[in-house]
C-alpha positions as CSV (number, residue, x, y, z in Angstrom):
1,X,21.1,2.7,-7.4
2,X,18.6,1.7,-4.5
3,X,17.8,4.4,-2.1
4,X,20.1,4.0,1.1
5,X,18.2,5.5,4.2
6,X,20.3,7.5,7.0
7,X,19.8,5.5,10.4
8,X,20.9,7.3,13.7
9,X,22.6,5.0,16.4
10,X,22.8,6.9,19.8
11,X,26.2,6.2,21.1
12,X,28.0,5.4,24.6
13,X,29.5,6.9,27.1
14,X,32.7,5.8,28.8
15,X,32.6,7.8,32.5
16,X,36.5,7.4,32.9
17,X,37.7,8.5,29.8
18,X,34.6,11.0,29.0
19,X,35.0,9.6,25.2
20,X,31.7,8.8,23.2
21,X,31.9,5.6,21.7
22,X,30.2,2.4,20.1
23,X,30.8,-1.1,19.0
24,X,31.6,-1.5,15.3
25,X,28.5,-4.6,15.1
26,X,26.0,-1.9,15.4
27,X,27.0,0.0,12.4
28,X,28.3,-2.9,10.2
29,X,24.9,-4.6,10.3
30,X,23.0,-1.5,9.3
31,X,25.8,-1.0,6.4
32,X,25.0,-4.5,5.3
33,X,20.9,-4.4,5.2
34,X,21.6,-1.4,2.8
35,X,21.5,1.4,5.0
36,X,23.9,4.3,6.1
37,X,24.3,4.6,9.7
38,X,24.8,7.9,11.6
39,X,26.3,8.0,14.8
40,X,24.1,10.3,17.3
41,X,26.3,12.1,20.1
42,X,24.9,11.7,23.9
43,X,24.0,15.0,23.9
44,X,20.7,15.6,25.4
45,X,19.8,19.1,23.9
46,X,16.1,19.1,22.0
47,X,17.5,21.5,19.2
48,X,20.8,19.2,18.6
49,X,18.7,15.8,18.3
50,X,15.6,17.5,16.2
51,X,18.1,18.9,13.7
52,X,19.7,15.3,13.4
53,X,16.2,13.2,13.2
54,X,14.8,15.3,10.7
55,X,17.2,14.2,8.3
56,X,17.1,10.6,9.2
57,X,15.2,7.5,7.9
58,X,14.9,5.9,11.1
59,X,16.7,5.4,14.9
60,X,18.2,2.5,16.7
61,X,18.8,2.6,20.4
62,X,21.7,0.2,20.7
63,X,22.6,-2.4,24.0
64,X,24.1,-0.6,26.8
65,X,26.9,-1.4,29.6
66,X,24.7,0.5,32.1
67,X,20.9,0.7,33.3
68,X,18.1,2.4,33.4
69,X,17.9,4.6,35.8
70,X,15.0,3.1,37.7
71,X,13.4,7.0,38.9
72,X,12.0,6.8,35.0
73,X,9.5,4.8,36.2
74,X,8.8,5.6,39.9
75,X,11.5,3.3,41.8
76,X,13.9,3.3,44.1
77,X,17.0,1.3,42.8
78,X,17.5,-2.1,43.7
79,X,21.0,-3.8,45.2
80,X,22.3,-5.0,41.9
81,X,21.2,-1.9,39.7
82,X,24.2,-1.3,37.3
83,X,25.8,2.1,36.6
84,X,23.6,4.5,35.6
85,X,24.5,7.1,33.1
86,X,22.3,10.1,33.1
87,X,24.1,11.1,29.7
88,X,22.5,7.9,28.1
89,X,19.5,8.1,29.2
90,X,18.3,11.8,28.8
91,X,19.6,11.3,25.1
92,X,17.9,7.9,24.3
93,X,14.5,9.1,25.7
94,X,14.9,12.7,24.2
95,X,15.5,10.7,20.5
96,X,12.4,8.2,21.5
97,X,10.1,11.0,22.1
98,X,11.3,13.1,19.2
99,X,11.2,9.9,16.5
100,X,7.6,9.6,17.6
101,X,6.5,13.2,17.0
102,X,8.4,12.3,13.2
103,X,6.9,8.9,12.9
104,X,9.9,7.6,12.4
105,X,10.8,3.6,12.6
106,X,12.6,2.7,15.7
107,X,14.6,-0.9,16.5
108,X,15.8,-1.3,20.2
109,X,18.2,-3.5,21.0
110,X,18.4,-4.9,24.9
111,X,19.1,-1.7,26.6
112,X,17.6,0.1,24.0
113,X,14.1,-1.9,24.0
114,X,14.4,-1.2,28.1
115,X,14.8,2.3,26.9
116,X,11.7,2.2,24.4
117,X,9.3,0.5,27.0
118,X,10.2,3.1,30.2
119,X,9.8,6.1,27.4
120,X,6.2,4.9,26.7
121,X,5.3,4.6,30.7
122,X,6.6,0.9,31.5
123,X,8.5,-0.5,34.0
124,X,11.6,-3.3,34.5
125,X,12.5,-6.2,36.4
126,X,16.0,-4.8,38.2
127,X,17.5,-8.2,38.5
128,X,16.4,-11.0,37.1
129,X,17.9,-13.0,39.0
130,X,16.2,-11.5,42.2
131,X,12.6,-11.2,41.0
132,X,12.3,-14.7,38.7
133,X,12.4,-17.9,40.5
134,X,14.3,-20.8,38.4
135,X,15.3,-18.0,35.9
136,X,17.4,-19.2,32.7
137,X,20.9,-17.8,32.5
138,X,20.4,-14.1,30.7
139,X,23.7,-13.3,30.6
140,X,25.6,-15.9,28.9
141,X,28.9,-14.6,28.6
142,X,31.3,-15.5,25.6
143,X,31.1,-16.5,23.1
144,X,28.6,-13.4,22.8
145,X,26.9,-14.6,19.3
146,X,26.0,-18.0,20.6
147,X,22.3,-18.0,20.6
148,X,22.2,-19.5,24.1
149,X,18.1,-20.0,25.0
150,X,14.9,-20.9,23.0
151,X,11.7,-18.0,22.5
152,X,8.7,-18.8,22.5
153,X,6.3,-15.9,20.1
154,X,3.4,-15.2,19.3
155,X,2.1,-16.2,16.0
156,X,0.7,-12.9,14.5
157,X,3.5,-10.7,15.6
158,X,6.2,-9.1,13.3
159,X,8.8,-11.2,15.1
160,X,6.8,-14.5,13.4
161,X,6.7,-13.2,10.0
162,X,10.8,-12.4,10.2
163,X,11.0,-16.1,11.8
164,X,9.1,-17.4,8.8
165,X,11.2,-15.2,5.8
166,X,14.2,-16.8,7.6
167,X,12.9,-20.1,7.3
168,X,13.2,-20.7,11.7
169,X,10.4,-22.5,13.0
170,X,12.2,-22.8,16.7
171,X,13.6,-19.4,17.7
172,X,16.8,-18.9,19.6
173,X,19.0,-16.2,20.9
174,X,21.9,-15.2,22.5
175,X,21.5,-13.3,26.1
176,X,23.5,-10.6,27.8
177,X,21.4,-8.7,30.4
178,X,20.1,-9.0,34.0
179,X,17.1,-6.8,33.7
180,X,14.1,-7.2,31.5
181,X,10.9,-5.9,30.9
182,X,8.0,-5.8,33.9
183,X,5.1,-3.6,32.8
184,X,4.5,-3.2,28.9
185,X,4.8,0.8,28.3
186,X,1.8,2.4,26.2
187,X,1.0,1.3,22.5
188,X,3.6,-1.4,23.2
189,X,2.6,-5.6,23.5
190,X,4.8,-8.1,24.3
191,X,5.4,-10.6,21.3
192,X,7.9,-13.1,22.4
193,X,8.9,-14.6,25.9
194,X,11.6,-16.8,26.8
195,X,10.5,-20.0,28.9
196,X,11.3,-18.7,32.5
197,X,8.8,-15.8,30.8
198,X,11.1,-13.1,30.5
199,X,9.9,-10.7,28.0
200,X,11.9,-10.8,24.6
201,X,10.5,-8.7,22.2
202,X,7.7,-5.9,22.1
203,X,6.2,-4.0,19.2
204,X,3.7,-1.1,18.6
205,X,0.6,-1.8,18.3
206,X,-0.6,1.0,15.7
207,X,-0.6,-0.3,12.6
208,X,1.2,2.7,11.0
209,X,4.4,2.7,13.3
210,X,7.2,0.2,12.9
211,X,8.4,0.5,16.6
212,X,10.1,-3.1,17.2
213,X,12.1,-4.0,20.0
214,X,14.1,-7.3,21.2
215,X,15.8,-8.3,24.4
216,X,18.6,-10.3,22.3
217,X,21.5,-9.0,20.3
218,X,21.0,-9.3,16.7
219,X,24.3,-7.3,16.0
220,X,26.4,-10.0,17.1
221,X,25.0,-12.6,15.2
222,X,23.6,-11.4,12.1
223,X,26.5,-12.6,9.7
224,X,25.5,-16.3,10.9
225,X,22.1,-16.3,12.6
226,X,18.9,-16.1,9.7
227,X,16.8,-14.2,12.2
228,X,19.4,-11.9,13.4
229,X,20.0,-10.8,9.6
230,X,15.7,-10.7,8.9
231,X,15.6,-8.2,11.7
232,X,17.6,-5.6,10.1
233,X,16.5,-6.6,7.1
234,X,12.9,-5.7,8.0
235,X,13.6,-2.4,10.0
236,X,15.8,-0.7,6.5
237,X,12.6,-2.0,4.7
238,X,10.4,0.2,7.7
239,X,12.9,3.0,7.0
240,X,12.6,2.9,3.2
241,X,9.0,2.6,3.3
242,X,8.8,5.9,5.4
243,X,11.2,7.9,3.1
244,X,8.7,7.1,0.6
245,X,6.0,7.7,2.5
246,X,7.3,11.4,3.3
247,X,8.3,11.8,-0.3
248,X,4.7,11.2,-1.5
249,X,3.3,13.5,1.5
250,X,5.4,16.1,0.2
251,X,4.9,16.1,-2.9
252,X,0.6,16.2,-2.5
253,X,1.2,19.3,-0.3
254,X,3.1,20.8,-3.1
């Protein structure tokens, strides 16, 4: 039987109920690329998290009803900033920064690649709608697996070689947020943009990291949508490949 990695999914918060929670297309997509998904609690404690990661193959930082809490990266928060869940956020940086001292793959998804790119020293757009003249609609509403706008990539990126395995030469994606990416955090590029140029998917740029986040939600549409499925597909290949990679190291230290 093929090796199954363990992939941690931080979770949700609900602030009226207090319950931890997440959406089931999260979990059923990992299941399906051949991976075991482990739901992490929001509990922001360095001991709790490193105990978790170290047994893990790889982390994905899932879409989020809330925002980033725009002090991360030295502003004051606009008009339309969503709810802000400190919860969330002291988890999803506390796993970012702990996955990096373990080298382990990462895949953020909307809120999580917002997540990834303030953890490394960016910065976001607030609203969209407020800072980008003749914006496209980014938050399409339902049905939420319609891909709703085309993305434009660039041609030596990861994103182009999943677009080719799936056989897509024009990319599109559905769209469900109103902030976006404004300055590219450290070791991160931008690799895809949608027309009003709204970032839409960054990568590491170290050749020995699969870090890999889009703006889009795969989860939704990865039962229908070839790229959608390629994208998971790719990051439980990145997990495998560093279980193996561990395996070897340990075994040459022994």
């Amino acid at each position: 039987m093929a090796y199954r990695p363990q992939v941690g999914i931080t979770m949700r918060l609900e602030l009226e109920t207090r319950r931890f929670y997440l959406g089931r297309d999260y979990s059923e997509a990992i299941e399906a690329a051949g991976a075991i998904p482990i739901h992490l609690a929001l509990i922001p404690k360095r001991d709790y998290i490193e105990g978790v990661l170290r047994n893990l193959d790889g982390v994905l930082l899932p879409g989020s009803d809330s925002d980033v809490d725009p002090s991360y990266y030295g502003e004051e928060p606009h008009p339309k900033l969503k709810r802000v869940v400190p919860e969330k956020d002291e988890t999803d940086l506390l796993v970012l920064a702990i996955a990096e001292e373990l080298g382990l793959p990462v895949l953020g998804i909307c809120f999580g690649m917002q997540s990834l790119n303030v953890s490394r020293g960016g910065s976001l757009v607030q609203d969209i709608e407020s800072h980008i003249e003749k914006c496209v609609k980014h938050e399409q509403g339902a049905p939420t697996a319609r891909n709703s706008h085309l993305v434009k990539h660039a041609t030596d990126s990861l994103l182009a070689s999943i677009a080719v395995s799936a056989g897509v030469d024009k990319l599109k994606v559905n769209s469900h947020h109103h902030q976006s990416i404004s300055r590219v955090g450290e070791n991160l590029a931008a690799t895809a943009w949608a027309n009003d140029g709204v970032i839409e998917c960054i990568e590491d740029t170290r050749e020995d990291r699969y870090v890999f986040g889009v703006q889009w939600h795969p989860e939704l549409s990865w039962q229908s949508d070839c790229v959608s499925s390629e994208i998971f597909t790719k990051f439980i290949e990145g997990c495998v490949k560093h279980a193996n990679d561990a395996v070897k190291r340990s075994t040459t230290a022994g």
